[in-house]
DOROTOR-337609 format. One record per atom (N, C-alpha, C): atom name; residue in three letters; x, y, z; residue number from 1. Coordinates in steps of 0.02 Angstrom, whole numbers, always signed. Example, Ala and Ser with C-alpha at 12.3 -4.5 7.8 and 13.67 -1.06 7.14 Angstrom:
// DOROTOR-337609
> at;aa;east;north;up;i
> N;ALA;+660;-284;+390;1
> CA;ALA;+615;-225;+390;1
> C;ALA;+660;-165;+390;1
> N;SER;+642;-112;+354;2
> CA;SER;+684;-53;+357;2
> C;SER;+645;+2;+394;2
This chain:
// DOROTOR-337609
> at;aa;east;north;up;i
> N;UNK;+40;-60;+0;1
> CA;UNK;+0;+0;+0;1
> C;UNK;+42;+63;+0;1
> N;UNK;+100;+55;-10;2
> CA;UNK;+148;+118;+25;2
> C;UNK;+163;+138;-63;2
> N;UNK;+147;+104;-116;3
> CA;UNK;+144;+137;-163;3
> C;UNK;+102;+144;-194;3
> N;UNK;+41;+168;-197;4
> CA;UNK;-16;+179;-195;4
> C;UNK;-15;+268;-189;4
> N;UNK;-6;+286;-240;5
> CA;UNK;-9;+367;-249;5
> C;UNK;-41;+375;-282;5
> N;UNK;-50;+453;-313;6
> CA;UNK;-85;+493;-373;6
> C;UNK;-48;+448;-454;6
> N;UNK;-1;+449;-451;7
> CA;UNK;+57;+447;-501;7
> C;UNK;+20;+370;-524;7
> N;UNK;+26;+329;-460;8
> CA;UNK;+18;+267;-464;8
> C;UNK;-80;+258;-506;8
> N;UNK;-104;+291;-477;9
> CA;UNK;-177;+301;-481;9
> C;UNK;-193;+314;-552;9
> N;UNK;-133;+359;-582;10
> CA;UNK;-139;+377;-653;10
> C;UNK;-146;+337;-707;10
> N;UNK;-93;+270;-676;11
> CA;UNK;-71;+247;-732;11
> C;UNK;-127;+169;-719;11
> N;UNK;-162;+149;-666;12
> CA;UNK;-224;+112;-665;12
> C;UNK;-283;+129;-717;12
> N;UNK;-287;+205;-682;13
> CA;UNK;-332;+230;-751;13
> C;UNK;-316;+228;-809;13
> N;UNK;-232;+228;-830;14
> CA;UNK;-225;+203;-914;14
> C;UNK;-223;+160;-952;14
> N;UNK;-240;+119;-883;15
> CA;UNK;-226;+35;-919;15
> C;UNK;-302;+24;-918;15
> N;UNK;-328;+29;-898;16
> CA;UNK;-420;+33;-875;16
> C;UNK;-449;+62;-948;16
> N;UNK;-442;+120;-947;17
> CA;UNK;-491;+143;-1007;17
> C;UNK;-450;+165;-1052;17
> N;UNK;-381;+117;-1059;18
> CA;UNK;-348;+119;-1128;18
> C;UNK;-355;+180;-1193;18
> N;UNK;-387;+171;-1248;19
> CA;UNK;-391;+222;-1275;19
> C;UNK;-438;+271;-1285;19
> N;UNK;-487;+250;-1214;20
> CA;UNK;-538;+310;-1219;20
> C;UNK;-504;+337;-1148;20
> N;UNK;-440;+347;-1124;21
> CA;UNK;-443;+383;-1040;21
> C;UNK;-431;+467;-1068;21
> N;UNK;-378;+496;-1157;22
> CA;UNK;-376;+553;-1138;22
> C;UNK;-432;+589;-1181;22
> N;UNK;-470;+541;-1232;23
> CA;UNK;-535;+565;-1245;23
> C;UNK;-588;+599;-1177;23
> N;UNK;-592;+552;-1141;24
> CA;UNK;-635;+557;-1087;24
> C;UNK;-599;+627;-1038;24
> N;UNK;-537;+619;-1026;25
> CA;UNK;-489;+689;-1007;25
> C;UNK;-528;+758;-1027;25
> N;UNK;-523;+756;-1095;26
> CA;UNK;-519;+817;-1108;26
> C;UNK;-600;+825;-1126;26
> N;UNK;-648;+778;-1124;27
> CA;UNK;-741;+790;-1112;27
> C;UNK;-722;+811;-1038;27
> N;UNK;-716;+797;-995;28
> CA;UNK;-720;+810;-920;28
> C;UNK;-702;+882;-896;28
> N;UNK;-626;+899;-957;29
> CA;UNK;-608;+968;-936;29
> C;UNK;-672;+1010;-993;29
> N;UNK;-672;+986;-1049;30
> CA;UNK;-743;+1040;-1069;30
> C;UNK;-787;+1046;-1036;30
> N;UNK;-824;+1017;-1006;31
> CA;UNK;-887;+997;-951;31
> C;UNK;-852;+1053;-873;31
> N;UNK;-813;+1046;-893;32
> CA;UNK;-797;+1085;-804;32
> C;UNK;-773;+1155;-823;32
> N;UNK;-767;+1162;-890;33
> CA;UNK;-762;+1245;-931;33
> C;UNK;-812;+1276;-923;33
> N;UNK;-868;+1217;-955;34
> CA;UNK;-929;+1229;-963;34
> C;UNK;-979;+1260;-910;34
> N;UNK;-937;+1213;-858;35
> CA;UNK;-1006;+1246;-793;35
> C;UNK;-979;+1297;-747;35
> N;UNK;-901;+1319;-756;36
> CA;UNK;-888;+1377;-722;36
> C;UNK;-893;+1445;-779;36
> N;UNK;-890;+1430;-830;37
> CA;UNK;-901;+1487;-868;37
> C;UNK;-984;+1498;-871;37
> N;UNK;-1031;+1443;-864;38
> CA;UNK;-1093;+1466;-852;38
> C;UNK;-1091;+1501;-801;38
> N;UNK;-1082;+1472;-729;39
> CA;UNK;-1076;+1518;-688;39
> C;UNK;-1059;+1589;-686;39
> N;UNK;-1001;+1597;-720;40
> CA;UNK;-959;+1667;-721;40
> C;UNK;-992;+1730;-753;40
> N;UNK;-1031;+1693;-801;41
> CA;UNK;-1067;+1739;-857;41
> C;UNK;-1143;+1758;-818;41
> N;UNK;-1156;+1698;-798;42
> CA;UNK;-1242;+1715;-754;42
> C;UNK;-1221;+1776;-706;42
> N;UNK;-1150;+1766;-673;43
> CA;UNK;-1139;+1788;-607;43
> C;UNK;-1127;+1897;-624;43
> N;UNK;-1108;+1881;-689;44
> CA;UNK;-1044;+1943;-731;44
> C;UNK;-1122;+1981;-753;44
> N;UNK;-1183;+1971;-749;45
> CA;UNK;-1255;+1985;-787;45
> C;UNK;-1304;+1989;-743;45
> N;UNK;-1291;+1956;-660;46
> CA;UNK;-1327;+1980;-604;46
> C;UNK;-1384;+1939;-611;46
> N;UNK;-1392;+1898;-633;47
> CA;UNK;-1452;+1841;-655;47
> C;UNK;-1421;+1780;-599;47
> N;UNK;-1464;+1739;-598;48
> CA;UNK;-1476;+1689;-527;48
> C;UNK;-1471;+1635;-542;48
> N;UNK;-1432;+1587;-532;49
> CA;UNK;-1409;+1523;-540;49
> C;UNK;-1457;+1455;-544;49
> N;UNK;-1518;+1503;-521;50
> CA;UNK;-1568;+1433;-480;50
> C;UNK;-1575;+1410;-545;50
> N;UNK;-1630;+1428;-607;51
> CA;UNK;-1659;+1401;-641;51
> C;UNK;-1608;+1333;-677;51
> N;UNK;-1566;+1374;-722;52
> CA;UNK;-1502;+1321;-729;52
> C;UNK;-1489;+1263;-687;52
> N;UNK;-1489;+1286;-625;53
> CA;UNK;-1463;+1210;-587;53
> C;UNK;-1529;+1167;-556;53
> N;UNK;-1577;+1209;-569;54
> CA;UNK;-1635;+1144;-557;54
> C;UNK;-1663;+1107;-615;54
> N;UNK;-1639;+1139;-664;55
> CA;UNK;-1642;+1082;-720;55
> C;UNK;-1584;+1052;-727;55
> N;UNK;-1514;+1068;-708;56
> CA;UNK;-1465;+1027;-724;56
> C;UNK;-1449;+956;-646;56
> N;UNK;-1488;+983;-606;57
> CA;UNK;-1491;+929;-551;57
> C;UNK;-1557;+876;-563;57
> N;UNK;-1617;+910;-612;58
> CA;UNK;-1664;+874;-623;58
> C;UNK;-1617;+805;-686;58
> N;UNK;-1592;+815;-721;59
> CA;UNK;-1577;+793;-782;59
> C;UNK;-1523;+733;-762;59
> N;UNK;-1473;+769;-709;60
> CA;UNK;-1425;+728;-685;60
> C;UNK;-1462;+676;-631;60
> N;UNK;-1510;+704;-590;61
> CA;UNK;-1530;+630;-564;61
> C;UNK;-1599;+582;-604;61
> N;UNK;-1616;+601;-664;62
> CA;UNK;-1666;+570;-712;62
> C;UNK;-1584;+507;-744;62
> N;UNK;-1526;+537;-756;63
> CA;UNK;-1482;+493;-795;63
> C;UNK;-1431;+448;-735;63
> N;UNK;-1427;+485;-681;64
> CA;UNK;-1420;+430;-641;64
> C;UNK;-1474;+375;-617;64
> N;UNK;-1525;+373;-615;65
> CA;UNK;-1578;+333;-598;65
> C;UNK;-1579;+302;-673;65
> N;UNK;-1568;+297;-714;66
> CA;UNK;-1557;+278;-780;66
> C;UNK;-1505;+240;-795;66
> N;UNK;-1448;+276;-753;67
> CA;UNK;-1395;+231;-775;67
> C;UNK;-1385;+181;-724;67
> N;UNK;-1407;+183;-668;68
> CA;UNK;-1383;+139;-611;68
> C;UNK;-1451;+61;-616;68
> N;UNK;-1503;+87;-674;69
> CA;UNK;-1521;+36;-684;69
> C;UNK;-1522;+1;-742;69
> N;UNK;-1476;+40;-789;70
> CA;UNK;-1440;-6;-849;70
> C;UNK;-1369;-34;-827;70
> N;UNK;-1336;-3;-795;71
> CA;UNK;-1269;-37;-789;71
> C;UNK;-1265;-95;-763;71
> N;UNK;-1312;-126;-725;72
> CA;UNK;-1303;-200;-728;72
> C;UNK;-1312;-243;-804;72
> N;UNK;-1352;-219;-832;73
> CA;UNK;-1375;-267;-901;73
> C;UNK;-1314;-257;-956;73
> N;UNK;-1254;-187;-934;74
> CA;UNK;-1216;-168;-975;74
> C;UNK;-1149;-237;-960;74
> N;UNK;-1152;-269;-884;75
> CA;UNK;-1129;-342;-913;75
> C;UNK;-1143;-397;-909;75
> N;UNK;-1209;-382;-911;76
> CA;UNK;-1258;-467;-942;76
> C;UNK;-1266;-495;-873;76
> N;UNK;-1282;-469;-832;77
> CA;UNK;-1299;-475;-755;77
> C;UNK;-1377;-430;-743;77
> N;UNK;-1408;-479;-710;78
> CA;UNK;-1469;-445;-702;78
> C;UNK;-1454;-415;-645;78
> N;UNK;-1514;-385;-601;79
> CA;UNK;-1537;-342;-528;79
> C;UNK;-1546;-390;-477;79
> N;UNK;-1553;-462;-489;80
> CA;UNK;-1546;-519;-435;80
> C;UNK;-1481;-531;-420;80
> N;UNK;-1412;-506;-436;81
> CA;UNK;-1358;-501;-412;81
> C;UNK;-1353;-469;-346;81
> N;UNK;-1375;-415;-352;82
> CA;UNK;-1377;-351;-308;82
> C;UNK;-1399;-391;-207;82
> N;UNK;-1353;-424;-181;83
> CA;UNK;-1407;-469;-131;83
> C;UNK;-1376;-405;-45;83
> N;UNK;-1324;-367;-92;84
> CA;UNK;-1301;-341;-10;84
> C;UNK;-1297;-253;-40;84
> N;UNK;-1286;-221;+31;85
> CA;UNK;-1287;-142;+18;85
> C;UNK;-1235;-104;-42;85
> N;UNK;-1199;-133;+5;86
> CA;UNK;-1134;-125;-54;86
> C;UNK;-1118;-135;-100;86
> N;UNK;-1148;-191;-134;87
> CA;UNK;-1142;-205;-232;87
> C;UNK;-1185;-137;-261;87
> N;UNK;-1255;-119;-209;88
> CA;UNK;-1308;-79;-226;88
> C;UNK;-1253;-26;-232;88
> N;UNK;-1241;+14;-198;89
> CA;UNK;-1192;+83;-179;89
> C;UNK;-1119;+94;-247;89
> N;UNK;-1097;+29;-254;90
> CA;UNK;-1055;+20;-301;90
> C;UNK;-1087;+71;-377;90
> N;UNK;-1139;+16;-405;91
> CA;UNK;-1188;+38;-441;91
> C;UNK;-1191;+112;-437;91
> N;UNK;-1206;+145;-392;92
> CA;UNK;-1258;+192;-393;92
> C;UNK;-1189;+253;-393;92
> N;UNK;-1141;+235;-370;93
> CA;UNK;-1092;+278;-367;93
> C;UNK;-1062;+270;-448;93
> N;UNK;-1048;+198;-486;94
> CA;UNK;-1052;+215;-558;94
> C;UNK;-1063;+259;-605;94
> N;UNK;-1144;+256;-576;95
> CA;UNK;-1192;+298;-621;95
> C;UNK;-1204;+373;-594;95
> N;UNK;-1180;+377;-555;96
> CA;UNK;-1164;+435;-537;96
> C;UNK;-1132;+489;-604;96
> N;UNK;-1079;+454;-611;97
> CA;UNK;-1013;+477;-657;97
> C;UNK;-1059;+490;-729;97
> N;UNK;-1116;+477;-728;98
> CA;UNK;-1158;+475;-796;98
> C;UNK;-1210;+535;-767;98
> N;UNK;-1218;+541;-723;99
> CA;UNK;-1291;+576;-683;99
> C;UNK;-1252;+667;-673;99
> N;UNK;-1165;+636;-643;100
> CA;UNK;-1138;+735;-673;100
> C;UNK;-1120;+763;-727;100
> N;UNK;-1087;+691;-773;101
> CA;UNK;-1070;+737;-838;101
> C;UNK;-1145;+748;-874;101
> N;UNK;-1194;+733;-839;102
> CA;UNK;-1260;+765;-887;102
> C;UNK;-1272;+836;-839;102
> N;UNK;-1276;+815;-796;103
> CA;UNK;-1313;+872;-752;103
> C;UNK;-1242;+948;-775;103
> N;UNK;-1177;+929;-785;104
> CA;UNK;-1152;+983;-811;104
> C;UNK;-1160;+997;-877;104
> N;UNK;-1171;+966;-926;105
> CA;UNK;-1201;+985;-992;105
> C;UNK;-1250;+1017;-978;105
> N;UNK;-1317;+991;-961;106
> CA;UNK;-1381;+1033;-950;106
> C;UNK;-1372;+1080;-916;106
> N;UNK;-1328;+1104;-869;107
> CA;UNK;-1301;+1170;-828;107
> C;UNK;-1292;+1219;-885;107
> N;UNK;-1219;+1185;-928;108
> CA;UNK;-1188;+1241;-995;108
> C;UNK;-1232;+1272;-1014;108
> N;UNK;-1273;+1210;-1047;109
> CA;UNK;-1322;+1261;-1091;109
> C;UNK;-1366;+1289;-1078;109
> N;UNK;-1416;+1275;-1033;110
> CA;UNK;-1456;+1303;-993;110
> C;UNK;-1427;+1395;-981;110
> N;UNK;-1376;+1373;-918;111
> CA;UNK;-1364;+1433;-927;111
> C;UNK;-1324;+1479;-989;111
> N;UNK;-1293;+1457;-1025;112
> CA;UNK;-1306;+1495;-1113;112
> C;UNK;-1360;+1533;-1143;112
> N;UNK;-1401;+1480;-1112;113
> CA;UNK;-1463;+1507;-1158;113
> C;UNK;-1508;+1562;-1126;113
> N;UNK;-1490;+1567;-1044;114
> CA;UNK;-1521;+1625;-1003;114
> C;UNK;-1490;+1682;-1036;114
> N;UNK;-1427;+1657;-1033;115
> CA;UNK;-1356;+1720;-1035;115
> C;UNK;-1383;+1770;-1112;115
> N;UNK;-1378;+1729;-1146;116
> CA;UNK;-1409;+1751;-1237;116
> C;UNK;-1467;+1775;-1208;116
> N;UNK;-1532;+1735;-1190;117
> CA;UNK;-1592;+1787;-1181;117
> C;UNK;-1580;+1842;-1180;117
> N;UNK;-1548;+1860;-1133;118
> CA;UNK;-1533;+1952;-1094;118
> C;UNK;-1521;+1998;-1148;118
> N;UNK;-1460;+1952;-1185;119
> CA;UNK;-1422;+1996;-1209;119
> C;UNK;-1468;+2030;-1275;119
């Protein structure tokens, strides 16, 4: 366990998602452009964050509840696997990873599209 770092952590993830890890890199850094520059612009225009993020929290937990009940069938395992808390939590923390990169898309544009209204 004593080598068990970031460095070390890096290179799990490159063997893991092989040639989609710096595709997926650089969606993650657009997505996180995306939702601080929404922010910045709502914030730079004196307009209110809510609407944007209650549709982008509505959207992100419609695709996590979506994804946490496809990702079992995604490896040919049904929902009768599931017999303890923790396989459940596994799951749900998965789909998670599907439930923010939506909920930050639907943030971007959302707030884009307030930002343009105004203007």
């Amino acid at each position: 366990m004593n080598d068990f770092n970031p460095v070390s952590l890096f290179h799990i993830m490159w063997q893991v998602l092989s040639g989609w890890f710096w595709p997926l890199v650089i969606i993650t850094l657009v997505l996180i452009y995306g939702v601080f520059s929404g922010f910045k612009g709502l914030r730079r225009r004196g307009l209110r964050a809510g609407p944007p993020l209650f549709w982008a929290l509505v959207a992100g937990l419609l695709a996590t509840v979506v994804a946490t009940w496809l990702l079992p069938y995604s490896t040919h395992a049904d929902l009768s696997i599931f017999r303890s808390l923790i396989d459940f939590l596994a799951v749900v923390l998965l789909a998670l990873v599907c439930g923010l990169g939506v909920f930050a898309l639907v943030f971007s544009i959302v707030a884009r599209k307030r930002i343009r209204r105004i203007n």
